[in-house]
N, C-alpha and C positions, 0 to 999 in steps of 0.2 A: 348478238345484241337484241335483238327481236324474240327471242327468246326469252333472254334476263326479263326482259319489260314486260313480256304477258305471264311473267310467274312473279315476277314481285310490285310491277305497276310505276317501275322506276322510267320515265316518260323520256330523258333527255339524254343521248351518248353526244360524247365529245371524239370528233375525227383528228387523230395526232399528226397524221401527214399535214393537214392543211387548216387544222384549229376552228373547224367548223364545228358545228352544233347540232342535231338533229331532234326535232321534237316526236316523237312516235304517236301521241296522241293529234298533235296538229298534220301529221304527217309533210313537213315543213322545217327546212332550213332557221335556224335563229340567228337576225343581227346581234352577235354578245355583245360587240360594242355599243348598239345601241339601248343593251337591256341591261339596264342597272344594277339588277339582279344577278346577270350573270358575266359582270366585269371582271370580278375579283375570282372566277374560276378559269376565263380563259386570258385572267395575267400572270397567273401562276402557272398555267400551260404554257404558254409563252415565254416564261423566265426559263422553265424547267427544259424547253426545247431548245433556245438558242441561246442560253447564256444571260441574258439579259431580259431590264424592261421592254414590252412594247415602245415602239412612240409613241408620243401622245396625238391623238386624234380630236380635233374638231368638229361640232357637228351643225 
């Protein structure tokens, strides 16, 4: 993945085991849930993984 990123500049991999986020330029974990931006990719991760919606989460 570190690779793809310094030849195309694509900054963000999605970890499947555990639906985490990885920012390569922040070098930093992302809350998706809490980044609005990136709800709707890891709901579809989510769906695609277990069948289903997430629950829904409060913030």
């Amino acid at each position: 993945m570190l690779q793809h990123y310094q030849q195309t500049s694509h900054c963000l991999a999605l970890g499947y085991s555990d639906l985490s986020i990885w920012c390569f330029s922040c070098e930093a974990f992302l809350a998706a849930q809490m980044i609005q931006q990136l709800r709707p990719v890891h709901e579809i991760a989510y769906i695609l993984k277990f069948g289903e919606a997430p629950p829904f989460r409060t913030v």
